[in-house]
Each structure stands twice: as structure tokens, then as C-alpha cells.
mmCIF file of the C-alpha atoms, coordinates in Angstrom:
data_MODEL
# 
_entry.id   MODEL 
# 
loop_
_atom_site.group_PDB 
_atom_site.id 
_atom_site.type_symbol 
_atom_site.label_atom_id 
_atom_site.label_alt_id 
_atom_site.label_comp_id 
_atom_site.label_asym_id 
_atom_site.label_entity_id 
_atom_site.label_seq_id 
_atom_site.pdbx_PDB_ins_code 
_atom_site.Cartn_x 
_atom_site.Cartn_y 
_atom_site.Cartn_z 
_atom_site.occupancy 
_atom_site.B_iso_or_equiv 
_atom_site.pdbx_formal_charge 
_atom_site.auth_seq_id 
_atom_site.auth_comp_id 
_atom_site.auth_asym_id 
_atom_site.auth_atom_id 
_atom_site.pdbx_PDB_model_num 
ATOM 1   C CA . UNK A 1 1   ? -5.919  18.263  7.228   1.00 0.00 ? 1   UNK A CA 1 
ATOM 2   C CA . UNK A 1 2   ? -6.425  18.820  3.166   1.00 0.00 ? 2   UNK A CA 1 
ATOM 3   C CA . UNK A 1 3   ? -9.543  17.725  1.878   1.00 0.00 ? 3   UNK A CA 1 
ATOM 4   C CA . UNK A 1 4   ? -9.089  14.510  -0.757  1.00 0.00 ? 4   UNK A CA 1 
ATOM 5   C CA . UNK A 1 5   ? -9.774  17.366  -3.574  1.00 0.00 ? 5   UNK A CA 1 
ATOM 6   C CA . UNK A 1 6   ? -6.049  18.712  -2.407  1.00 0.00 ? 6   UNK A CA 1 
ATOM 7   C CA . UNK A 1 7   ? -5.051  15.809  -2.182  1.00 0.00 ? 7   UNK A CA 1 
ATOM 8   C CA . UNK A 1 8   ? -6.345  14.159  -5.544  1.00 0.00 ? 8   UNK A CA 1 
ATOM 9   C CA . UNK A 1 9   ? -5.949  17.493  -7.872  1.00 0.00 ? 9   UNK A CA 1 
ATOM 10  C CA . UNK A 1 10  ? -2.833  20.125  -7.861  1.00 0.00 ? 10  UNK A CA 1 
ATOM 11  C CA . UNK A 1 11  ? -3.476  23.423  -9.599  1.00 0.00 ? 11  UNK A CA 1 
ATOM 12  C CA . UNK A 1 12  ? -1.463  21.871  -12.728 1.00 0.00 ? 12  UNK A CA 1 
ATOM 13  C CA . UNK A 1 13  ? -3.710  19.029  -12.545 1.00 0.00 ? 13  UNK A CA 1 
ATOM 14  C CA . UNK A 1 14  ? -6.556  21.469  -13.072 1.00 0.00 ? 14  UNK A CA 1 
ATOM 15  C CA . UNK A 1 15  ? -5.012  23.294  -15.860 1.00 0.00 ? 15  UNK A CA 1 
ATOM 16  C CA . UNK A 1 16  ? -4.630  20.381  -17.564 1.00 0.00 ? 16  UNK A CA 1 
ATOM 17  C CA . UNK A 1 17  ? -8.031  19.270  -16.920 1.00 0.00 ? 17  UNK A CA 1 
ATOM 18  C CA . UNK A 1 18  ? -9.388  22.800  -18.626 1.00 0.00 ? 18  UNK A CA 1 
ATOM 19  C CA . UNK A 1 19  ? -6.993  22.384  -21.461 1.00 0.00 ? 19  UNK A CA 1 
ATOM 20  C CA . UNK A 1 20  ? -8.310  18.900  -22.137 1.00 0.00 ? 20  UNK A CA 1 
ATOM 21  C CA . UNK A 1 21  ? -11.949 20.270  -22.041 1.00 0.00 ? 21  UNK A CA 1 
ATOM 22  C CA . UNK A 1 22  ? -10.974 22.925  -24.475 1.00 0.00 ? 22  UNK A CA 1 
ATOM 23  C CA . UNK A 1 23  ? -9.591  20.406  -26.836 1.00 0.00 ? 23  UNK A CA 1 
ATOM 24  C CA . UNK A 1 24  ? -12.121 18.088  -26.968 1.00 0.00 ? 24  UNK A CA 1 
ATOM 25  C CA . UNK A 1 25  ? -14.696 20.509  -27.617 1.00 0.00 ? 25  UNK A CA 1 
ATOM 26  C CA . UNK A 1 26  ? -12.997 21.499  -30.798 1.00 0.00 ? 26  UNK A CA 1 
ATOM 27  C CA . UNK A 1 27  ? -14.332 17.782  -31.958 1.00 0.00 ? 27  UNK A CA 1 
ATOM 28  C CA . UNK A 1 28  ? -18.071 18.247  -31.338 1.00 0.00 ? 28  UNK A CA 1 
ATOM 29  C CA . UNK A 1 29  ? -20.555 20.608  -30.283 1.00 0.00 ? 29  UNK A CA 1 
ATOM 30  C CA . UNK A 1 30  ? -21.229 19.600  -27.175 1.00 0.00 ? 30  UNK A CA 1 
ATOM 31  C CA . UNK A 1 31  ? -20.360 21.347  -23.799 1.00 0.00 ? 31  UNK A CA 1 
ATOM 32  C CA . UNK A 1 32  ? -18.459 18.899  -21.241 1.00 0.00 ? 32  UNK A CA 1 
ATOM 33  C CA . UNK A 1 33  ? -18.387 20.304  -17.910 1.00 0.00 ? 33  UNK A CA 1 
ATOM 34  C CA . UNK A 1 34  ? -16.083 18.321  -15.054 1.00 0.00 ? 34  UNK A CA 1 
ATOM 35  C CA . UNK A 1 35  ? -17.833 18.441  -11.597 1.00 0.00 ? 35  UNK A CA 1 
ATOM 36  C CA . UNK A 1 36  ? -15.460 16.446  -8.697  1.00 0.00 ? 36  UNK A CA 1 
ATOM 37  C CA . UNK A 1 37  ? -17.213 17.040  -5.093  1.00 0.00 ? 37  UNK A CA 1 
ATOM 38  C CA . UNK A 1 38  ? -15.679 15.908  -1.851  1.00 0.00 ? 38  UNK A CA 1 
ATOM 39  C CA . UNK A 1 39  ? -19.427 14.151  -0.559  1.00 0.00 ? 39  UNK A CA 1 
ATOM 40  C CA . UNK A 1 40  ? -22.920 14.602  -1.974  1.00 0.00 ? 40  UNK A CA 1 
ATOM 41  C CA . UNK A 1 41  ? -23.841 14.129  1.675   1.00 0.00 ? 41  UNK A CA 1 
ATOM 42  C CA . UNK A 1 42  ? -22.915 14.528  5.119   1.00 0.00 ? 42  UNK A CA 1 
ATOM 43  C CA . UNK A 1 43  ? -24.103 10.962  5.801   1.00 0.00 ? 43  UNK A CA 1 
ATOM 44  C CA . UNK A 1 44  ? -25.475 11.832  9.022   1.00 0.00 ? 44  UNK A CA 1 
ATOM 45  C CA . UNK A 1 45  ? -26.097 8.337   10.179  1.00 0.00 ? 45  UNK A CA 1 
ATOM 46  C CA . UNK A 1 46  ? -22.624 6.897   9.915   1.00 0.00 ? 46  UNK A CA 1 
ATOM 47  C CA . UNK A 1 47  ? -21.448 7.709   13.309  1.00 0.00 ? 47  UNK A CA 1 
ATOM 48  C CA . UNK A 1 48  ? -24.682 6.201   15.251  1.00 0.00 ? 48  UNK A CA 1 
ATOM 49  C CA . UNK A 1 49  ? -25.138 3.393   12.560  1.00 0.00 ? 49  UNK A CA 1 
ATOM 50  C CA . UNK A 1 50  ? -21.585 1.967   13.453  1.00 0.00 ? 50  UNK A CA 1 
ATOM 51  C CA . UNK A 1 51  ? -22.272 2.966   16.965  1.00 0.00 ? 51  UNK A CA 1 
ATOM 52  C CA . UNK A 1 52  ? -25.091 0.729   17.384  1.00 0.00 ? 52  UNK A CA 1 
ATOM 53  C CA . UNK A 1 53  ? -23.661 -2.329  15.503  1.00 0.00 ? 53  UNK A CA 1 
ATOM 54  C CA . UNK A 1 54  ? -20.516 -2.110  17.467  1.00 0.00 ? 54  UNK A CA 1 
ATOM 55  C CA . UNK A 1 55  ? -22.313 -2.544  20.773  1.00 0.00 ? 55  UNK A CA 1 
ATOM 56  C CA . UNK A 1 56  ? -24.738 -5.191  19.495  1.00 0.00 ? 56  UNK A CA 1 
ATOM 57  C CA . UNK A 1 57  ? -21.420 -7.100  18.769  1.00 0.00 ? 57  UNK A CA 1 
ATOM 58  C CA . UNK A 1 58  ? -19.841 -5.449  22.097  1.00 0.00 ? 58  UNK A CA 1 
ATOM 59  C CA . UNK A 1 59  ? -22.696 -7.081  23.842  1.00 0.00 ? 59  UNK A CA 1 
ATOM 60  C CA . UNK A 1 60  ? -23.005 -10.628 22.181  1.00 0.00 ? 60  UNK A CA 1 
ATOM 61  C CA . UNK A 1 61  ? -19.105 -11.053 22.808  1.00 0.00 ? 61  UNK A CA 1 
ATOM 62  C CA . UNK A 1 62  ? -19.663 -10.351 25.808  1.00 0.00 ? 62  UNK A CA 1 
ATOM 63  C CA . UNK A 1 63  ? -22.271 -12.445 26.673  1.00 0.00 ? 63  UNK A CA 1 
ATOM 64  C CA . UNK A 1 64  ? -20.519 -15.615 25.413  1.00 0.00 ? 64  UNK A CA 1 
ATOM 65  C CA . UNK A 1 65  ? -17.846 -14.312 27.929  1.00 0.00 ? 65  UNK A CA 1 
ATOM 66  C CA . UNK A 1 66  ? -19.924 -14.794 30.627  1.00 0.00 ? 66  UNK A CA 1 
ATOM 67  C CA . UNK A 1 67  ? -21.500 -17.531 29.479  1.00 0.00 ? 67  UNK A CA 1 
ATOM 68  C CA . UNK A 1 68  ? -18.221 -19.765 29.290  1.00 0.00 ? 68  UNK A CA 1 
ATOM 69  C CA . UNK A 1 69  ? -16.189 -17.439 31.990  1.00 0.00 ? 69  UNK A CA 1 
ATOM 70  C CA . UNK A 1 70  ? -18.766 -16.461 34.424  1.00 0.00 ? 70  UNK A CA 1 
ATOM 71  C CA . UNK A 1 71  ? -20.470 -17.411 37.560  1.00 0.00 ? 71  UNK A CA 1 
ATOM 72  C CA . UNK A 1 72  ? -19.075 -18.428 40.898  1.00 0.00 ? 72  UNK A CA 1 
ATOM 73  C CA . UNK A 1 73  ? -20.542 -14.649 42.291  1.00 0.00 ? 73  UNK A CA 1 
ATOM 74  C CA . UNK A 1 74  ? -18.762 -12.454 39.539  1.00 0.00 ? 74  UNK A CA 1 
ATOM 75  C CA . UNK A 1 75  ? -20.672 -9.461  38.947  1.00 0.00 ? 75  UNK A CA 1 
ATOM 76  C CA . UNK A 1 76  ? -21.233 -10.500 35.186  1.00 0.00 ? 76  UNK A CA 1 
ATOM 77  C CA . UNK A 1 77  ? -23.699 -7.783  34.562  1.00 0.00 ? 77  UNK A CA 1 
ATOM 78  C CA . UNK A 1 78  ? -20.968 -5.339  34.572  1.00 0.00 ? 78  UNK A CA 1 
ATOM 79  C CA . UNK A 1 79  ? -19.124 -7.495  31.746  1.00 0.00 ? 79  UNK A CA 1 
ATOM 80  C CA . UNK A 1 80  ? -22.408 -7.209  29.800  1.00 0.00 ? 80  UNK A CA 1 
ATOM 81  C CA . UNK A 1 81  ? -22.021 -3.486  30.754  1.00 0.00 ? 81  UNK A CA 1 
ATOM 82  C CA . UNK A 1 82  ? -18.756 -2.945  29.691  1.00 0.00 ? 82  UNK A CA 1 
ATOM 83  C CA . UNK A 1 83  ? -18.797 -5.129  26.631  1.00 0.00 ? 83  UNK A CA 1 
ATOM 84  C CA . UNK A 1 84  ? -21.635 -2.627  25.586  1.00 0.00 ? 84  UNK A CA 1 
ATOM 85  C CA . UNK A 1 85  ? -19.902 -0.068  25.827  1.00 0.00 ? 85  UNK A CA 1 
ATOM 86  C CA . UNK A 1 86  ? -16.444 -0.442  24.425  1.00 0.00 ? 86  UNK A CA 1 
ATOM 87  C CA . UNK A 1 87  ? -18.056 -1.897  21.032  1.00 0.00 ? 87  UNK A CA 1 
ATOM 88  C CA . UNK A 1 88  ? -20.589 1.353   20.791  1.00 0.00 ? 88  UNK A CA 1 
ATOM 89  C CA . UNK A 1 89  ? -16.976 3.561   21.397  1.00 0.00 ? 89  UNK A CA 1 
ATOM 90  C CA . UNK A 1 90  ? -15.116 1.017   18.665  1.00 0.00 ? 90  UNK A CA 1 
ATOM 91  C CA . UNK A 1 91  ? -17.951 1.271   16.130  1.00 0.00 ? 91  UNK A CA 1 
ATOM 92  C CA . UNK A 1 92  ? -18.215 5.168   16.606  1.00 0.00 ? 92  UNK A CA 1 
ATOM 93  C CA . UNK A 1 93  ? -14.130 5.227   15.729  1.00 0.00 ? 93  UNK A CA 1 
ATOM 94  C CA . UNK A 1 94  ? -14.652 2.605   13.475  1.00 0.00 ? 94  UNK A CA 1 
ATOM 95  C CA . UNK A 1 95  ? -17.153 5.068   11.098  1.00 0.00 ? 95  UNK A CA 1 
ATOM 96  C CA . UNK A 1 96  ? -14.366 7.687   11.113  1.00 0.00 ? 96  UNK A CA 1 
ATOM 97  C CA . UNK A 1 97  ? -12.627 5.255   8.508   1.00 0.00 ? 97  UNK A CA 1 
ATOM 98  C CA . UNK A 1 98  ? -14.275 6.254   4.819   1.00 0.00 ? 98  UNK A CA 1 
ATOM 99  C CA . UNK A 1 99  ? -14.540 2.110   3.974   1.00 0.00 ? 99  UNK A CA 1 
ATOM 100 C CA . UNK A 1 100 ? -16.608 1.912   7.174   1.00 0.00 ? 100 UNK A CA 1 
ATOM 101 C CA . UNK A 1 101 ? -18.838 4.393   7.033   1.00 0.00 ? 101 UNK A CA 1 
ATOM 102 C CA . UNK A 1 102 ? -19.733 3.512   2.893   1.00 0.00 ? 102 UNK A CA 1 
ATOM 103 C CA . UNK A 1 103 ? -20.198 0.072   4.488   1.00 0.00 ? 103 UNK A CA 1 
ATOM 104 C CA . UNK A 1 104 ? -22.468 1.147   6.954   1.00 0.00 ? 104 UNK A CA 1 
ATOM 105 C CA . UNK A 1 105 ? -24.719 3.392   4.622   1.00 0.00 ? 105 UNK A CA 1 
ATOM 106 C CA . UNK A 1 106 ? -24.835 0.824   1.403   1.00 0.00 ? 106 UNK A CA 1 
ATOM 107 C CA . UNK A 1 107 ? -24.363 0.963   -2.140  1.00 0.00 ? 107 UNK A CA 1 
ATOM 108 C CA . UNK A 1 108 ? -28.131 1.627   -2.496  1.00 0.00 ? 108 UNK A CA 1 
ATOM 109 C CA . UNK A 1 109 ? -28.225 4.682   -0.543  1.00 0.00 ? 109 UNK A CA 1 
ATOM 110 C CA . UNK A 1 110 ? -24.835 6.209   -1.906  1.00 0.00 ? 110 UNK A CA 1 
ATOM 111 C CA . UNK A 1 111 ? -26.215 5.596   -5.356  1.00 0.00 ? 111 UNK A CA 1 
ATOM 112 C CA . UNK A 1 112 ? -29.418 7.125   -4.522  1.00 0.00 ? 112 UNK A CA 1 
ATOM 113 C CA . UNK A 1 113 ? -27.480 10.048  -3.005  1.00 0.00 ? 113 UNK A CA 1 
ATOM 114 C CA . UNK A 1 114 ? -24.576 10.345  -5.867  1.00 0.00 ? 114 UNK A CA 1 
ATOM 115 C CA . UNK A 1 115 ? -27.877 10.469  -8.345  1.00 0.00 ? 115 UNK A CA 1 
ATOM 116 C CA . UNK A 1 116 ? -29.964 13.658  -6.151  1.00 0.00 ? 116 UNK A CA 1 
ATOM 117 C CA . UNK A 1 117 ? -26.691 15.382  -6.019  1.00 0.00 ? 117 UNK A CA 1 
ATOM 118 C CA . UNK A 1 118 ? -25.638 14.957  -9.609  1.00 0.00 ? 118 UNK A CA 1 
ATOM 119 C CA . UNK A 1 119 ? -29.060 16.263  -10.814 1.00 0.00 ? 119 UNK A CA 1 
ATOM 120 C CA . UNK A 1 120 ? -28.347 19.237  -8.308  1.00 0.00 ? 120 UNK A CA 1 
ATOM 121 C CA . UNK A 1 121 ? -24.789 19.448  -9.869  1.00 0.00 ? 121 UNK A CA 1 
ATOM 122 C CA . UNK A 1 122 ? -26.383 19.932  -13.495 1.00 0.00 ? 122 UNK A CA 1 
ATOM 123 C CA . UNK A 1 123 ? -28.820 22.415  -12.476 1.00 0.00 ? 123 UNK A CA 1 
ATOM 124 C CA . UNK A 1 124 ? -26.527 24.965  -10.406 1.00 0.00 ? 124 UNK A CA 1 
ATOM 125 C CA . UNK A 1 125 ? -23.810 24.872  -13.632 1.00 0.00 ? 125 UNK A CA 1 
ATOM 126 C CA . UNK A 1 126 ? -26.462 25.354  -15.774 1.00 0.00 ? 126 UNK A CA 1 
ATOM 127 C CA . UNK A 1 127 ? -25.298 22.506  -17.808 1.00 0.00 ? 127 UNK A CA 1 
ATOM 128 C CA . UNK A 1 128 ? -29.176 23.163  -19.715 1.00 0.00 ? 128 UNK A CA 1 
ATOM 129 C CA . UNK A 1 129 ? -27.789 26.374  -20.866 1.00 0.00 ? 129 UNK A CA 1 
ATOM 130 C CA . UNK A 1 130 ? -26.799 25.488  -24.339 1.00 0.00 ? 130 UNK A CA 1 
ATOM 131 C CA . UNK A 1 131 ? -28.475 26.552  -27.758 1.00 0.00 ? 131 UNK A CA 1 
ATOM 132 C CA . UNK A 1 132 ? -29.273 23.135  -28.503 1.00 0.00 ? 132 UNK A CA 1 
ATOM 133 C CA . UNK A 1 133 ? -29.271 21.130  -25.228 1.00 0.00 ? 133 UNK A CA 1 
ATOM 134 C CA . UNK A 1 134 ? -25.656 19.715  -25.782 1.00 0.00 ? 134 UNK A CA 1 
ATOM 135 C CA . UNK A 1 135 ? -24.344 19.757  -22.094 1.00 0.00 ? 135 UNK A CA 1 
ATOM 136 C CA . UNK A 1 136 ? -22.289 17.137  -20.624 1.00 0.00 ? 136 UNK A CA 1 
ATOM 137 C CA . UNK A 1 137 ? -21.756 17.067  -16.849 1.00 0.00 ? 137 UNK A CA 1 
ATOM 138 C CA . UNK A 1 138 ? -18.905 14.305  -15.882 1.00 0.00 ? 138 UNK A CA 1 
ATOM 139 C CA . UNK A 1 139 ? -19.797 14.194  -12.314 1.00 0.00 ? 139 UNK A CA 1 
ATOM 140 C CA . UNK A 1 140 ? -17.436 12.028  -9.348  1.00 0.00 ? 140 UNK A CA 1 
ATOM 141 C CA . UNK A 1 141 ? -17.740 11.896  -5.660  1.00 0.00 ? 141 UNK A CA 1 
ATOM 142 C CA . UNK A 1 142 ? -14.594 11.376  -4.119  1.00 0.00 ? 142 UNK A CA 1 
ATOM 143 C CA . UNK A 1 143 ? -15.706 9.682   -0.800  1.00 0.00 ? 143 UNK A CA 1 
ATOM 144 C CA . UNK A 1 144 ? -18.649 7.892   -2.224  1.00 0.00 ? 144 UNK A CA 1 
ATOM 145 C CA . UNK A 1 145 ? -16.276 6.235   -4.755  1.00 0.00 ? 145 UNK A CA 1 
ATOM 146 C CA . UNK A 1 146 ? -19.163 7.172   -7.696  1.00 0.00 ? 146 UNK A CA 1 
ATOM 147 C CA . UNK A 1 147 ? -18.706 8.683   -11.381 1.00 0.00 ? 147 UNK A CA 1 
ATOM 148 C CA . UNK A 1 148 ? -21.890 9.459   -13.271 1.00 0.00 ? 148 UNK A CA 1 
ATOM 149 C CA . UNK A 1 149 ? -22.498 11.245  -16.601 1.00 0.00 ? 149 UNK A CA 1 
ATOM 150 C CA . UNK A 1 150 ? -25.088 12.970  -17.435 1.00 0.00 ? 150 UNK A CA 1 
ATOM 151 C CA . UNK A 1 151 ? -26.005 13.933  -20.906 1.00 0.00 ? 151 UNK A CA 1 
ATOM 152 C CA . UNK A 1 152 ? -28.832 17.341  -21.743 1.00 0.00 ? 152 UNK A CA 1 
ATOM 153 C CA . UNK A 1 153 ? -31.529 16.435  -23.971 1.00 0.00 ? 153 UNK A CA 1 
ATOM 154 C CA . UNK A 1 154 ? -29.965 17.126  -27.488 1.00 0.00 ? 154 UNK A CA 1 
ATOM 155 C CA . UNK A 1 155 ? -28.009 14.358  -26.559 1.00 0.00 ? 155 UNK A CA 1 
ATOM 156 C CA . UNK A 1 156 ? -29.947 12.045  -25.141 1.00 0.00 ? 156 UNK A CA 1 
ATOM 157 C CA . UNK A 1 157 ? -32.333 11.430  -28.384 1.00 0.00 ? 157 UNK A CA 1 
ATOM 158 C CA . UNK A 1 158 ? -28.747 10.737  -30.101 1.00 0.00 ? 158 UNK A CA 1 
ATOM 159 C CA . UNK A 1 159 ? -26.898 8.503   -27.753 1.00 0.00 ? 159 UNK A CA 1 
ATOM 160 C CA . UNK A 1 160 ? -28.377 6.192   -25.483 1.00 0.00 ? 160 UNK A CA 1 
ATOM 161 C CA . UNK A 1 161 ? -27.913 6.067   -21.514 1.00 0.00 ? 161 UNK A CA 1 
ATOM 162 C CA . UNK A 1 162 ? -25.925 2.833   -21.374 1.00 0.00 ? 162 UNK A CA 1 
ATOM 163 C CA . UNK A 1 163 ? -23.059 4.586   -23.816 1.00 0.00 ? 163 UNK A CA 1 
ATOM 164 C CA . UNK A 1 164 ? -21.749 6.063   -20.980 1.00 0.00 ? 164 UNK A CA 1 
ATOM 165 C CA . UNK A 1 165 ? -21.475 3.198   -19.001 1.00 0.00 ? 165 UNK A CA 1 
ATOM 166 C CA . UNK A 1 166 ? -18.155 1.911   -20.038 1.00 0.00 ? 166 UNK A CA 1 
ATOM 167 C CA . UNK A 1 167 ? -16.860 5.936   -19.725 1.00 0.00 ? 167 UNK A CA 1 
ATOM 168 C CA . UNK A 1 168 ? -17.842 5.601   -16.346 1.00 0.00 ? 168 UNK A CA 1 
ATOM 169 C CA . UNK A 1 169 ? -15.998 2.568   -15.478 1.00 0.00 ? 169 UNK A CA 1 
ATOM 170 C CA . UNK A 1 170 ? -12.581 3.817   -16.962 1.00 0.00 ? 170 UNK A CA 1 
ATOM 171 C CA . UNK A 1 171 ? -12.879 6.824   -15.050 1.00 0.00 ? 171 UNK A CA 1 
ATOM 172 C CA . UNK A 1 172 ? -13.796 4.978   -11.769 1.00 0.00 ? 172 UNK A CA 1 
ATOM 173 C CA . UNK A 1 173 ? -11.227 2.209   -12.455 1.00 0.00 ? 173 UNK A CA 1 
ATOM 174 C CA . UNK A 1 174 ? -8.432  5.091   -12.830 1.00 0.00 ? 174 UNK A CA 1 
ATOM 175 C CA . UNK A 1 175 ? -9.758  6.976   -9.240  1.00 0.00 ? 175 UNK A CA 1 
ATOM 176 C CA . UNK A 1 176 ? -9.237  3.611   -7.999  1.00 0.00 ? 176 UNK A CA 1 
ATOM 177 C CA . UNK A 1 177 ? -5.800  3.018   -9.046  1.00 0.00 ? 177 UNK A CA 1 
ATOM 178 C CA . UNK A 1 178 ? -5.249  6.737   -8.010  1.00 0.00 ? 178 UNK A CA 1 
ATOM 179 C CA . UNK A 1 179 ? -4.366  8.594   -11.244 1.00 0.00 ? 179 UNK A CA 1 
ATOM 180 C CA . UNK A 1 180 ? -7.431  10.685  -10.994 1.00 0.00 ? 180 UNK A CA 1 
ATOM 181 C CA . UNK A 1 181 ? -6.115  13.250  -13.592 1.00 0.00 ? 181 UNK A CA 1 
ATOM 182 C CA . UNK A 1 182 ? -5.260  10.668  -16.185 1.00 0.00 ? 182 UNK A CA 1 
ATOM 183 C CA . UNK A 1 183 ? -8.688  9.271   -16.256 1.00 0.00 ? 183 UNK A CA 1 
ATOM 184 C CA . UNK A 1 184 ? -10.144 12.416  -16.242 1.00 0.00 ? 184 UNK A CA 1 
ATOM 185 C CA . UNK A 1 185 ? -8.265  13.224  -19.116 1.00 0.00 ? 185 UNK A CA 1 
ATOM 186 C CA . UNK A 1 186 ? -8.962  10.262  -20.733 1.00 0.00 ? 186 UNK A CA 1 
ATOM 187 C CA . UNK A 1 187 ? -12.968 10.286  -20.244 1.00 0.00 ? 187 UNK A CA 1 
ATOM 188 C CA . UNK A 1 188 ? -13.085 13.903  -21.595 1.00 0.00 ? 188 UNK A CA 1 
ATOM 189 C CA . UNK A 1 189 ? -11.866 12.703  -24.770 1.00 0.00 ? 189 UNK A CA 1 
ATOM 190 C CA . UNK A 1 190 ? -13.734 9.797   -24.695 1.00 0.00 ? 190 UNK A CA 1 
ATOM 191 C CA . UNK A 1 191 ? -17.147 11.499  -24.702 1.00 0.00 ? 191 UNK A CA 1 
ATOM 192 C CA . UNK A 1 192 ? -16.029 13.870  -27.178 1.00 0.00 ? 192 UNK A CA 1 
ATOM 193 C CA . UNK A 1 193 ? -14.947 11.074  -29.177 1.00 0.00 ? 193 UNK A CA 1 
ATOM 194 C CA . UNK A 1 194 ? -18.208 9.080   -28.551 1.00 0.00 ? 194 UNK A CA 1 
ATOM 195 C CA . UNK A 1 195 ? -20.407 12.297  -29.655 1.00 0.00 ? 195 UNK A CA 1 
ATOM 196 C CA . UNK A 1 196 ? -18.531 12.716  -32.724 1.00 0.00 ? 196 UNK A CA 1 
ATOM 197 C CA . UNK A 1 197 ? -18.771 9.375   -33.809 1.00 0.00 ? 197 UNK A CA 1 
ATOM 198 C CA . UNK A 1 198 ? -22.793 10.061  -33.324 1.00 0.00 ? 198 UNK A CA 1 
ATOM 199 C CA . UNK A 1 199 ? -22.879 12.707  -35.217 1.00 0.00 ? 199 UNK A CA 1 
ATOM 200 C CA . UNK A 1 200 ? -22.460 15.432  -33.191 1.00 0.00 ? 200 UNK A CA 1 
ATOM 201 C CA . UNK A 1 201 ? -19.459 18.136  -34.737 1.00 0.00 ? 201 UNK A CA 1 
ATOM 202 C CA . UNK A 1 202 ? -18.838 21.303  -33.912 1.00 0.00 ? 202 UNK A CA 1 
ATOM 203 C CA . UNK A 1 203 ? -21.335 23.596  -35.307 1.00 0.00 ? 203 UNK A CA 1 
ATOM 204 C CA . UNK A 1 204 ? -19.187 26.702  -34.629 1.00 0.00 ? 204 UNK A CA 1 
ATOM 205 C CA . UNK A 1 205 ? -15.989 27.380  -32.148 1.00 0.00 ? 205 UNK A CA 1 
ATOM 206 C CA . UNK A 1 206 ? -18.440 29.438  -29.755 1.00 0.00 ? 206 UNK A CA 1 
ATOM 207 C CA . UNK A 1 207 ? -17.857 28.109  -25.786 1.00 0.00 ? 207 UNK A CA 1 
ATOM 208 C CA . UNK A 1 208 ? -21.245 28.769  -24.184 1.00 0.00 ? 208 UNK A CA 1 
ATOM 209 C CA . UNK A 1 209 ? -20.058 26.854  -20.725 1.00 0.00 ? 209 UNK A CA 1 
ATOM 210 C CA . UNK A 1 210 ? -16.806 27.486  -18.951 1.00 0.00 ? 210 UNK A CA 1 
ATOM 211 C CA . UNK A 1 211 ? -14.310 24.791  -19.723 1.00 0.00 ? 211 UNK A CA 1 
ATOM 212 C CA . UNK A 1 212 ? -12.813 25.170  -15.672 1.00 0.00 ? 212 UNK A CA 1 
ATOM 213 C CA . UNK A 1 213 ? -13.327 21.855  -13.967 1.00 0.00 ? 213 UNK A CA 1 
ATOM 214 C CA . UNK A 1 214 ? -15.701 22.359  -10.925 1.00 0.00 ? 214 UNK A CA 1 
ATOM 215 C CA . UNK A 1 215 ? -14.130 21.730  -7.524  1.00 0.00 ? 215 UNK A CA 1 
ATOM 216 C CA . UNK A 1 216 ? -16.662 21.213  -4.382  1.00 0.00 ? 216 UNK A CA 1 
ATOM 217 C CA . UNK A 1 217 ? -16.171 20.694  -0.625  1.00 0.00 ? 217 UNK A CA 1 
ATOM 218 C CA . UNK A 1 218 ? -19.482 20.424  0.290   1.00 0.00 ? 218 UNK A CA 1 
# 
């Protein structure tokens, strides 16, 4: 089965993505770097999580069963039984689904998650590696439904964190609708565009991070 990243992104769609990095770089001097992972996370606990909450409500439907059916010598432990375990086999199935399972680990935890691997993200491209501390990393996580950016230092002092906010939303909005490429696109250009209006230009045509968007299945 292909992963969402086959799914969501063509090899033209990447091409295009590079070629819109490359462009908008000619408007400032910072270094945007696209990073699109499959999961920040295994999510580990999805399967049991659901598992659990499935027979809890297996179990309780079951037990008004009995309550209103029962009696007159039917064995109604074996409902209680069997209600048990058809809702922990539903809720395991259930997890499979990708709006289950980001139900059953919450926004807190994917946010927390999106955030650890994102930092990770910035680190292992060495989005730090610029002469003056002008990386951008526009990060998404396809099945945690999440878009962050994050900004080096040499930007930060010049544009504050809440700037990016409204990037953010335009690029999740258009992952939503699902014309992932067009809203990649588009928030490339909009942080260049954002930069230059703070004063950050090109200083000289010199690409010190690959413009290739990142792909990761991990």
C-alpha cells in the first residue's frame, strides 16, 4: 500500500516544490527548508487505547442487555463475556482508522509529539548551518494533521513567533482540502515574502542549504 507521502506528492510535485524554494530565496537571505514526514511517532498506544475503551463500552452495552433481557436461568455471564470481547476486537479495528487513533491519543499529545520531532527535524538538516542563523524549516506531519515553522535565531530577534501563525494555517487549511502542493507552494513564498518585508534581502545568491524538499517515512 503507498505511504500518504506517495500518495500526497508525485516526483513533479517535488520539482516544483524545489523550484519554488529556489525562487523565493532569490527575495531574502534566508534558507527555507521543506520537511513533510509520514508520523513523528509510532503512537504505540493507539491499538490498546481503543482496545480498552471498546470493551469498557462492549461491556456496559452489554450489561444493560442483561439487565432488561436477562434472567429466567440464561447464562448472562457469558453475554457480559462476549460483550467484552467483541468491543476490545471493534476498538482494536477501530484504531486502524487514522481519525481514531488521533482521537484516541489527543491534540495535546500529538502537539507535544509534532513539537519533539520538529526540533529533531531542524537539527538532523542542519537548518543552524547558516552564516547568520537564517534557516527556515516548514515542517508537516501527514497523519498527525500538524504544520509548524520554525525560524533559526537570526530570525527570531527580527520576526516574532506568532508571524507564522497565519502561514501555518494556510498551509494546514490547503492539506485539508487536499492540494498539498499548492499550499506548499504558497507558504514558501509567503515566508519569503514575510522576511523581506522585515528586512531580511538577499545578502548574496550563495545557497548554503539544499533547496530539495525533505521526504520522511519514519
Amino acid at each position: 500500500m503507498p505511504g500518504r507521502i506517495n500518495t500526497f506528492f508525485s516526483e513533479a510535485d517535488r520539482e516544483a516544490i524545489r523550484a519554488a524554494t529556489a525562487e523565493a530565496e532569490h527575495k531574502t537571505a534566508a534558507e527555507l527548508v521543506v520537511y513533510v514526514t509520514e508520523r513523528c511517532d509510532p503512537h504505540a498506544e493507539v491499538g490498546w487505547k481503543a482496545a480498552l475503551i471498546g470493551g469498557a463500552v462492549g461491556a456496559m452495552c452489554a450489561a444493560f442487555a442483561v439487565w432488561r433481557f436477562g434472567g429466567w436461568g440464561a447464562p448472562d455471564y457469558l453475554w457480559m463475556l462476549i460483550g467484552l470481547q467483541l468491543g476490545l476486537l471493534i476498538g482494536w479495528v477501530a484504531s486502524r482508522f487514522d481519525a481514531v487513533a488521533r482521537r484516541s491519543i489527543g491534540d495535546e499529545a500529538l502537539d507535544s509529539r509534532v513539537a519533539g520531532r520538529a526540533a529533531e527535524a531542524f537539527l538532523e538538516e542542519q537548518v543552524f548551518a547558516t552564516r547568520d542563523r537564517t534557516g527556515v524549516l516548514v515542517f508537516v506531519a501527514l497523519f498527525e494533521h500538524r504544520v509548524l515553522v520554525l525560524a533559526d535565531e537570526g530570525i527570531n530577534e527580527r520576526v516574532v513567533d506568532g508571524a507564522w501563525d497565519e502561514i501555518s494555517g494556510e498551509l494546514a487549511l490547503g492539506l485539508r482540502r487536499g492540494t498539498p502542493v499548492p499550499a506548499l507552494i504558497h507558504a514558501i513564498h509567503r515566508c519569503a515574502d514575510l522576511l523581506a518585508a522585515q528586512g531580511i534581502s538577499p545578502l548574496d545568491p550563495a545557497n548554503e542549504l539544499s533547496d530539495e524538499p525533505r521526504f520522511r517515512r519514519d
